[in-house]
N, C-alpha and C positions, 0 to 999 in steps of 0.2 A: 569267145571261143565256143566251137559246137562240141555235143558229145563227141562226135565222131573224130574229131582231130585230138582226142587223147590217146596216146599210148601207152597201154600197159608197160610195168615194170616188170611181171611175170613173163612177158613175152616171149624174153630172153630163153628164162627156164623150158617156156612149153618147146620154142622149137630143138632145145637141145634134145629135149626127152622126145622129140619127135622124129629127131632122124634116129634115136636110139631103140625106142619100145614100139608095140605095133598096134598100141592105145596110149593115148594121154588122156586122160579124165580130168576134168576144170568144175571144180564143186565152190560153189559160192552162192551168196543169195542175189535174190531178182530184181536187176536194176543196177547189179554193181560193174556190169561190164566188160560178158563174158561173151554175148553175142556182137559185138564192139570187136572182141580176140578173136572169136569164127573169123569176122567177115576178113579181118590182118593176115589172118592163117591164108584164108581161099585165096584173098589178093597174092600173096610169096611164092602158093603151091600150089592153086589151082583146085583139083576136086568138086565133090558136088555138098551142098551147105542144105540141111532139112529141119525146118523146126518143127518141134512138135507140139507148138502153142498152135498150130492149124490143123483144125480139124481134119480134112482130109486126109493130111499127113498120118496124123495119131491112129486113123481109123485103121488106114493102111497097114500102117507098122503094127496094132495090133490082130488084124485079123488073118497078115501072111507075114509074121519076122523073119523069116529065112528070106522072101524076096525083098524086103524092104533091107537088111541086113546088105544086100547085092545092090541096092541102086547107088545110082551112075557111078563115075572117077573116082578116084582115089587122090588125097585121105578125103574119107567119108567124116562129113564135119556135121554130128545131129546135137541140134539144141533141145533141152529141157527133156531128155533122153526119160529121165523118172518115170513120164507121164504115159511109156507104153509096158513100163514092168518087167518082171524079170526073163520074160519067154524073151525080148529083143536083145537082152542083154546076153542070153546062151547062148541066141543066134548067134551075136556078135561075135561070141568066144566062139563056136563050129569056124567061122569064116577067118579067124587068125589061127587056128589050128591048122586048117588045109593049106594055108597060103602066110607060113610064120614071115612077113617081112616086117620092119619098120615100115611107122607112118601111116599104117591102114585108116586108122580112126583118133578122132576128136570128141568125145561126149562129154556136152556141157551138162550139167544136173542145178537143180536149185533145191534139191534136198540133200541128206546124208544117205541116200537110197540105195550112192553106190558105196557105201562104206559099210551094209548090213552083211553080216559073218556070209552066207550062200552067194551072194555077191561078189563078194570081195575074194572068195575061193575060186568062185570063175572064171576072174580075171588076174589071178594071182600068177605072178611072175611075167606075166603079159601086158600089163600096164604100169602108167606112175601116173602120180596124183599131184595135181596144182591146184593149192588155193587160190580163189581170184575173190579179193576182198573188195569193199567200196574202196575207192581212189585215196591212193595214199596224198600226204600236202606236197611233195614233192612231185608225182605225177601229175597234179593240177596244173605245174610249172613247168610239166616238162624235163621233169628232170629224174633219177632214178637214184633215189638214196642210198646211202653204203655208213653209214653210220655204224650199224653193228659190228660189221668188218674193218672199221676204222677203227672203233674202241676195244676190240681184242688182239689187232694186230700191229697197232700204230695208236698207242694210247697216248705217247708224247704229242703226238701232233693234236689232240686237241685243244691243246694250253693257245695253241695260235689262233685260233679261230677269233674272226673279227667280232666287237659287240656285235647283237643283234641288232636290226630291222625293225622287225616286230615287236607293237609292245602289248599291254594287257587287255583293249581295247581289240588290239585284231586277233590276238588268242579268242580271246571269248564269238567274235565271230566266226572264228574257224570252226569252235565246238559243236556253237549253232548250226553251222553252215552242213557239217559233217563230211560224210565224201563217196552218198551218191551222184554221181553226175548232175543226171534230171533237177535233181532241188538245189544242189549245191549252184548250177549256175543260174536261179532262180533271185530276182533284185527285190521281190515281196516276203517278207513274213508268213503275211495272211498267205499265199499261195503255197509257202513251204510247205508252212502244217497242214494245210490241206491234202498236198500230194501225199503226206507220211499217214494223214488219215484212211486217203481212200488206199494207201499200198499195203495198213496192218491189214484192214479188211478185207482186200482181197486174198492175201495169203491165210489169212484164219479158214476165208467163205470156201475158196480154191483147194492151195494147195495141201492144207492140213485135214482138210473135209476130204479129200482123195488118198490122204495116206491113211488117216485113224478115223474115220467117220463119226470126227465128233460134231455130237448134235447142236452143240452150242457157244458156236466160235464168240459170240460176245463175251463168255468166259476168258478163253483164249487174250483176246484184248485186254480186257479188265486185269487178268493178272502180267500182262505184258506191261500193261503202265505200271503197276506199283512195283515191279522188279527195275523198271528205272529209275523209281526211286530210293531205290538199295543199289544201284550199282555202283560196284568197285566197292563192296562189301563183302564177308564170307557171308554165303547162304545158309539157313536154318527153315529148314519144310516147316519145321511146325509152328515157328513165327510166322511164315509166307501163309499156313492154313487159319493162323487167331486172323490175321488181316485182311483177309481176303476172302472169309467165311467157306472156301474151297478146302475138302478133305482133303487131307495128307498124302493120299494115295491118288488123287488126281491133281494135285500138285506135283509131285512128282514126274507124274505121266505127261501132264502139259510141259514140263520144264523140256522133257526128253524131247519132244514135238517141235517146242519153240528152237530148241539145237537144230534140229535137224533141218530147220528151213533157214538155217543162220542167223536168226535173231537176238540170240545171247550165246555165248561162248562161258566155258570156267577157264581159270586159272587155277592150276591145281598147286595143291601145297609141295613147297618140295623141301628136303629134307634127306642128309645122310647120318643120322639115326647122332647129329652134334648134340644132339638135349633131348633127353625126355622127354622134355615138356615143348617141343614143337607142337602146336595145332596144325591138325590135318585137313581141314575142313577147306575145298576151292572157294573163290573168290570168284565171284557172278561180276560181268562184266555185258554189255549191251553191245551188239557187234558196232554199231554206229551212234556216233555221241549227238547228230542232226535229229536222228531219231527219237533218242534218248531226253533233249531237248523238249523236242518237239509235244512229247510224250506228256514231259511235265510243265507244259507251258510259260518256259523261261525262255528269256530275249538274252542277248550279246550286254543292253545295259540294265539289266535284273541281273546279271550276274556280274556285274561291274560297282553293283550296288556296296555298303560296308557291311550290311549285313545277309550272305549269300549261301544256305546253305546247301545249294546244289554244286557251285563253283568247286571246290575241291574234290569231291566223288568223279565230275564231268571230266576234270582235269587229269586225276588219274584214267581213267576208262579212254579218253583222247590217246594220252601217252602211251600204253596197253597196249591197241589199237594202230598206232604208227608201229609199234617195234613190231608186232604180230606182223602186217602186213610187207614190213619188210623182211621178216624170218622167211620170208616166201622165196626170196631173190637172190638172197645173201648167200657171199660162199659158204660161208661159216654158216655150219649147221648147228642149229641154235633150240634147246626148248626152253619155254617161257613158263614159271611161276610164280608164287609167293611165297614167303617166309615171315614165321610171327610164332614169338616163345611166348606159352599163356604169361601174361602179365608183367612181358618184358620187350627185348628188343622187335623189329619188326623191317622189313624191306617189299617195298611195293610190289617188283620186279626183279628177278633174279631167272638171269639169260646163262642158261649153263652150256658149254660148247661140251662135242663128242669127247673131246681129252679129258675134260673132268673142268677144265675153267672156269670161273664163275664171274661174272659182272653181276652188280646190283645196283639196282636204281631206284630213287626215290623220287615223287612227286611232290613240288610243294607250290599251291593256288598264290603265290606273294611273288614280290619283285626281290626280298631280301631274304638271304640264307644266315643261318649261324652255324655255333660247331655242334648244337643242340640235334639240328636235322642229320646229324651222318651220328647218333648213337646208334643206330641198327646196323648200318654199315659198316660203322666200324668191327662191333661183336662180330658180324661174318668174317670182317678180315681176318680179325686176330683168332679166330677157327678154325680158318679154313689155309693161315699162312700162304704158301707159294701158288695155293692154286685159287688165290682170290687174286682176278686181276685188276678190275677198276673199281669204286665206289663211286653213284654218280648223283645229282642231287639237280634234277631241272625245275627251273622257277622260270618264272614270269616274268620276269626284270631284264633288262638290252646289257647288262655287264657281263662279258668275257668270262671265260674260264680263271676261276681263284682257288688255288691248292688251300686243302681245310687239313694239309699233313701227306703220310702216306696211300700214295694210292687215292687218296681222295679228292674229288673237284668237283666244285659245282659248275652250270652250265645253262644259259636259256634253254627251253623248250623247244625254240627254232632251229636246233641245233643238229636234230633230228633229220631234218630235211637240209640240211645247207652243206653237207659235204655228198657229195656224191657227184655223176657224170651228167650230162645229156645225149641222148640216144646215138646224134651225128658225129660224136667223138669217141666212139669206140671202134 
């Protein structure tokens, strides 16, 4: 299969917001398959497609944004928009102000450039925002997950779902594999890590050298690899500064960098004031587990290994990572964090919908579950009573859904991907 023959799962979302808002903005990192959704978009509707990775292009757009703002049809579809700053982006907003219709514009970004406070007021009430993450496992397939929407609407029917498929062998390649396109469909190793080499680099040399001119993106790197090796951990700056001999304050500053070109995501704590003793503290998560991998030099059988300690961290930050990317698509509007009482229960993943609902999930790196793995989820339940709706507990193992009691069930990991539609049946 070519890049090009994958379809996005957000697709869906962009064209709805595009026959509704008169910008849709697609912020994601580079390479994950937002110029892929331009070209879908132009193919359906036509307009004119301008990236700004060409020189000419950039030049243009910054030394006349009002007439660059105007070039050709409509909707106006510019990629890596970032790269001409905020004078294209007022343009932008002058040009839906005189002519308020849907569908004007498309601006892809590979930074959070359009989510800075002056930004994001510019285009306030004028656009909506789609994440477009690396390729979820069911888009590899073809296929567009609904899992989330299954487990808060239709929690019975996951008891039916057939064993798995997959067993701990193609998990652990998936994690390596991750879900850039370009590497993912990549048959070498050695080529993998290569591409995730030369792609830290150039976003450190690039794009982070054009937003905060820092002078020393090998920095940048260095702490990018050992935050893989804390990932699906809560963060602490001033452990990140003992390790990394990097002061506190520019640990920080790089962390906020590294966000902004999507390379690490948090998972923030969440919490309705059930205990005291909730830790607040997010939970650092690496947008891509290929990456993440790649990073710290483990294979599909090092981490098949008996003794693995990357396997379980990789596997949470995987699982993360699939729900995230499908919070993108899902009806069911969803936020993602964690939960953990100092020196007591804990839930990996806890997906709260707008009513107040709450599902929580656990990750466990094995084939076999006990009634040991659902103590955190259970304490949620008995918490949170009527408005706890599932407990879920995904492992590694090809066995079906087994009730652990109320509300509780465990589940493969593949489980994620295996209920949902394909494009031509909607």
């Amino acid at each position: 299969m070519l890049e090009s023959d994958l379809v996005r799962a957000c697709s869906g979302v962009t064209e709805e917001y595009l026959s509704t808002f008169r910008v849709v903005i697609l912020n994601g990192p580079r390479q994950a398959g937002k110029t892929t959704l331009l070209r879908h978009l132009q193919h359906r509707h036509g307009g004119t497609l301008l990236n700004l990775d060409d020189e000419q292009l950039l030049q243009a757009a910054i030394s006349d944004p009002l007439a660059f703002a105007g070039t050709g049809s409509e909707p106006r579809l510019i990629d890596e928009v970032q790269r001409a700053g905020d004078p294209l982006v007022r343009a932008i907003k002058a040009e839906v102000d005189a002519v308020p219709r849907p569908g004007r514009y498309v601006l892809a970004g590979s930074t959070r450039f359009l989510a800075t406070p002056s930004l994001s007021e510019s285009l306030a009430g004028r656009g909506a925002v789609v994440d477009v993450w690396p390729f979820s496992q069911g888009e590899f397939a073809g296929k567009f997950e609904s899992f989330i929407d299954t487990a808060f609407d239709e929690p019975h029917s996951l008891s039916r779902l057939a064993p798995s498929q997959v067993d701990r062998a193609d998990y652990f390649a998936r994690v390596c594999r991750g879900g850039f396109p370009e590497p993912a469909l990549m048959t070498s190793t050695r080529a993998r890590r290569a591409w995730f080499r030369s792609y830290v680099q150039a976003i450190a040399e690039r794009d982070i050298r054009e937003m905060a001119k820092v002078n020393e993106p090998s920095a940048i790197t260095a702490l990018l690899s050992y935050l893989a090796s804390i990932t699906a951990q809560e963060h602490n700056s001033v452990n990140t500064s003992n390790k990394t001999g990097l002061h506190r304050t520019t640990v920080n500053r790089y962390l906020e960098l590294l966000e902004a070109v999507f390379l690490i995501h948090r998972l923030p704590a969440w919490s309705r004031n059930l205990t005291s003793r909730v830790v607040k503290h997010a939970k650092l998560h690496l947008t891509d587990t290929g990456l993440a991998a790649s990073l710290l030099g483990v294979s599909p059988e090092s981490l098949a290994k008996p003794v693995a300690p990357a396997r379980g961290p990789l596997i949470e930050t995987f699982i993360v990572n699939e729900l995230a990317k499908q919070a993108t698509w899902s009806e069911t509007a969803v936020r993602l964090h964690h939960w953990r009482v100092s020196g007591g229960a804990e839930v990996d993943v806890v997906l709260e919908r707008d009513d107040g609902q709450v599902i929580g999930i656990e990750s466990k790196a094995r084939d076999t579950v006990t009634r040991e793995d659902f103590r955190g989820l259970a304490t949620l339940r008995d918490l949170l009573g009527d408005q706890f709706s599932q407990g879920i507990v995904l492992h590694t193992g090809r066995q079906a859904a087994i009730s652990f009691g109320d509300r509780l069930v465990s589940l493969p990991i593949s489980s994620l991907w295996e209920l949902g539609h394909r494009p031509d049946d909607t």
